[in-house]
C-alpha positions, 0 to 999 in steps of 0.5 A, a space after each residue: 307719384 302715381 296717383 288713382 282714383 278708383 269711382 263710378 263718375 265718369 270721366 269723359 273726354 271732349 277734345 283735350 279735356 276731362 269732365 265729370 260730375 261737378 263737385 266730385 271734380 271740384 274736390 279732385 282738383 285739390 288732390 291732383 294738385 299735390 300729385 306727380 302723374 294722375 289716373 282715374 278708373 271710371 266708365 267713359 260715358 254715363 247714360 243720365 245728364 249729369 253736372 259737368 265740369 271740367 278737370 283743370 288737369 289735362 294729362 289724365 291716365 284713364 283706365 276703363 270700366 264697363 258703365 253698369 247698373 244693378 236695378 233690374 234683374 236683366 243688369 244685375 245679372 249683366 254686372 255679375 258677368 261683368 265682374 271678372 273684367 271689373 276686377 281685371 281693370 282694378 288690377 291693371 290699374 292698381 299696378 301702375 298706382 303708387 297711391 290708391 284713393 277709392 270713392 265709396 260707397 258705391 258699386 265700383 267701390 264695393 268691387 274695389 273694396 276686395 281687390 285692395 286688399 292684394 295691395 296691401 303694400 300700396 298706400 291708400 285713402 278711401 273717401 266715404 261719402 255717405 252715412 257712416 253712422 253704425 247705428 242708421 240702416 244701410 244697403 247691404 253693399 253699403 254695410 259690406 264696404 264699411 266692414 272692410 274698409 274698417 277691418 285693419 287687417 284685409 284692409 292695410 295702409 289706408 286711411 278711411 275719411 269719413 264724416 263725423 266723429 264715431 265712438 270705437 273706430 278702428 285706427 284707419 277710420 279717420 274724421 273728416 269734412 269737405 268744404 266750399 270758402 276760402 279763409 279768404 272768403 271770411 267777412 264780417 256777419 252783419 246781425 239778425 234780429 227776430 223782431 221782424 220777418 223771420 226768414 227761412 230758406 231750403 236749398 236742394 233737390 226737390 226730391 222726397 229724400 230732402 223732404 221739402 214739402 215737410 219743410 213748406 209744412 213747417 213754416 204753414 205751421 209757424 204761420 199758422 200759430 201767429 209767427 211772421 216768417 217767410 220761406 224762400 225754396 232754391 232747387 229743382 226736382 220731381 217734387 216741384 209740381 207737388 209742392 206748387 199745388 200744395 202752396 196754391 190749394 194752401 194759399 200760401 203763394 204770400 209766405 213761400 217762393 219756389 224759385 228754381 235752381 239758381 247759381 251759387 253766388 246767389 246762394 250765399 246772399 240768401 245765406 247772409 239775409 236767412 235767419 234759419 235754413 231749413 234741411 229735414 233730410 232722411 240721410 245726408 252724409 257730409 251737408 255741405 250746405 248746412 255749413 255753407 248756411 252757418 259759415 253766413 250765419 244762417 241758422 241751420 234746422 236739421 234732422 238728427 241723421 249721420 254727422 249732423 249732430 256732431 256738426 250742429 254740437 247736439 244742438 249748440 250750434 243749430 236745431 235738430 229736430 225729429 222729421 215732424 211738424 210738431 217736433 219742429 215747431 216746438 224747437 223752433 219757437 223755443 230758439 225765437 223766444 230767445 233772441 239772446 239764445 239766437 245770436 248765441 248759437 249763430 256765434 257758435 255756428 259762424 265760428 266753427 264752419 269757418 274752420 273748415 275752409 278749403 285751405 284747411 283741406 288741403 293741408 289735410 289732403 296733402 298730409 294725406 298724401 
C-alpha cells in the first residue's frame, strides 16, 4: 500500500534522515508502521525553529510544495498565485497514493480538502486536529474544511477523526483521541490527601491562549482566602516576563515557581505528586496533557472549550470552569471541602485515561487503515 500524508509540517531531509515537528512525527510513526511504501507532500523547509525529530523510517517518498503564508496581504496574494502549482502537487501525488491521510486544519488542508473529492475511489482518512465543536467560532478556512470533510457526497471513502463526541454527524465523522502511555506504563497511584499543601501545576506555552496568568490569578486568589496551596509553572513563551513581574509586584515568589521548559519524564513526576492541574485555555483540540495529568492522577481544572467536557464527563472526572477567578475559585473550593468527592473524580479520571493508551491507538490506526 501506497500510503500519504498530505500536511503544512515540513519534512526535512539531513543526510539519510527525515525531521518534522516532533509529536506530529511521533504520531506518523505508528501509521507508518502499518504501510508498505510512504509519502509525505509537505514543504521541505519551514522559516521558524521548530521541535524536531526524526522519522524512524528512512525510505520517505516526498512530494514538494511551495512554503507559504497567508498574513500579509503581499503572502496572501502570493498564495493565491501559488494555488495552481499546490493543486498540481496534490494531484501528482494523489496518483501515486493508495491511501490518502490529510492533516486538517490548516492551509494545505484546505486546498487538499477540494482536490479530494476527484478521488473519490481512493481511501482516505483526515485527522482533525482542532476544535470540532459546531457551536465555538472558527476561522473562515476552518469552517469551510469541516463543511467538506462532513459533507458524505464531495467527500467519499473517508474517515474524518476527530476529538470528542458530537451529536448529529454524519456517518464518516468518526471520535477519536491521541495518546502519550503504554499500558505498560500503568502503575499503581499512590493517593492524595487535601489536608496538607495542595499543589497545583501548569504545563504549556507561556502563551496568551493557554491563559497562565489567569491560572497564577486563580491560585492568589485561593491563597488569598486562607487555602494552603502551591502552583508549580512547566514551559516557556512570550508571557514569561509578564508573569515574573506579576508573582514579584504580587509577592508570591513563596507560593508560585516558574520553572521553564523541562523534559517529559519530569512532567509526569509532577503529574504523580500534583493534586490538580490547572489548563484555562481559550481553544484546545485534543489536550494531551489533561490526559496525561489524569492518567497520574492529577486533577484536571479546565474551561468548558472543544472536547473538553466529554473527557472530563461534564465534570465527573475534573473541574470545568468559566475563564474566570470567581468561577474557578468557587468550583474549586466545592471539590477541597470534600476529600471523598476528590478521591472519587481522581478514580474516575485514572480510570478512563488509561484506556486510552498508545496500543489502543494503534489498533484503531490499524483498523483504519
Amino acid at each position: 500500500m501506497n500510503f500519504l500524508v498530505v500536511t503544512y509540517a515540513p519534512t526535512i531531509k539531513r543526510k539519510d534522515q527525515f525531521f518534522s515537528y516532533a509529536p506530529y512525527v511521533k504520531e506518523m510513526d505508528l501509521w507508518f508502521a502499518h504501510a508498505e511504501n510512504i509519502g509525505i507532500i509537505s514543504p521541505y523547509y519551514y522559516k521558524d525553529e521548530i521541535l524536531e525529530k526524526n522519522f524512524k523510517r528512512n525510505d520517505i517518498k516526498r512530494f514538494w510544495l511551495p512554503f507559504f503564508f497567508s498574513s500579509t496581504l503581499l503572502q496572501k496574494i502570493r498564495t493565491v498565485l501559488l494555488v495552481p502549482v499546490i493543486v498540481f502537487q496534490l494531484i501528482k501525488a494523489f496518483i501515486w497514493a493508495d491511501h490518502i491521510h490529510l492533516r486538517c486544519p490548516g492551509n494545505v488542508g484546505l486546498i487538499a480538502c477540494f482536490v479530494q473529492i476527484l478521488f473519490p475511489w481512493k481511501t482516505k482518512t483526515a485527522k482533525y486536529a482542532g476544535n470540532w465543536d459546531p457551536k465555538s467560532p472558527q476561522p473562515l478556512s476552518y469552517r469551510i474544511q469541516r463543511k467538506i470533510l462532513s459533507n458524505t457526497f464531495l467527500t467519499r471513502n473517508m474517515s474524518v477523526l476527530v476529538y470528542g463526541d458530537w451529536k448529529h454527524q454524519t456517518k464518516n465523522i468518526k471520535s477519536f483521541f491521541t495518546a502519550t502511555y503504554r499500558d505498560s506504563d500503568k502503575e499503581p497511584i499512590s493517593s492524595r490527601k487535601l489536608d496538607g499543601i495542595v499543589k497545583f501545576s501548569f504545563i504549556g506555552s507561556l502563551a496568551v491562549g493557554k491563559r497562565p496568568l489567569l491560572t497564577i490569578q486563580i491560585v492568589e486568589a485561593l491563597f488569598k482566602k486562607g487555602h494552603n496551596v502551591r502552583l508549580d509553572v512547566y514551559g516557556d513563551g512570550a508571557m514569561r516576563n509578564e508573569l515574573e513581574v506579576y508573582v514579584t509586584d504580587n509577592q508570591l515568589q513563596e507560593i508560585i515557581k516558574l520553572h521553564g521548559n523541562v523534559k517529559g519524564e519530569f512532567i509526569k513526576e509532577v503529574h504523580k505528586t500534583s493534586h490538580f492541574m490547572l489548563l484555562p485555555s481559550k481553544s484546545e483540540g485534543w489536550p494531551k496533557v489533561v490526559a496525561e495529568a489524569m492518567f497520574w492522577g492529577s486533577l484536571p481544572i479546565v474551561t468548558k472549550i472543544s472536547c473538553v467536557p466529554y473527557m472530563l464527563d461534564d465534570g465527573n472526572r475534573g473541574i470545568l470552569t468559566d475563564p474566570n477567578v470567581e468561577n474557578a475559585v468557587e468550583n474549586i473550593e466545592k471539590m477541597l471541602q470534600s476529600e471523598e468527592k476528590y478521591q472519587i473524580a481522581v478514580e474516575k479520571a485514572i480510570e478512563w485515561s488509561r484506556t486510552y493508551t498508545l496500543d489502543k491507538f494503534e489498533q484503531e490506526i490499524k483498523s483504519l487503515l
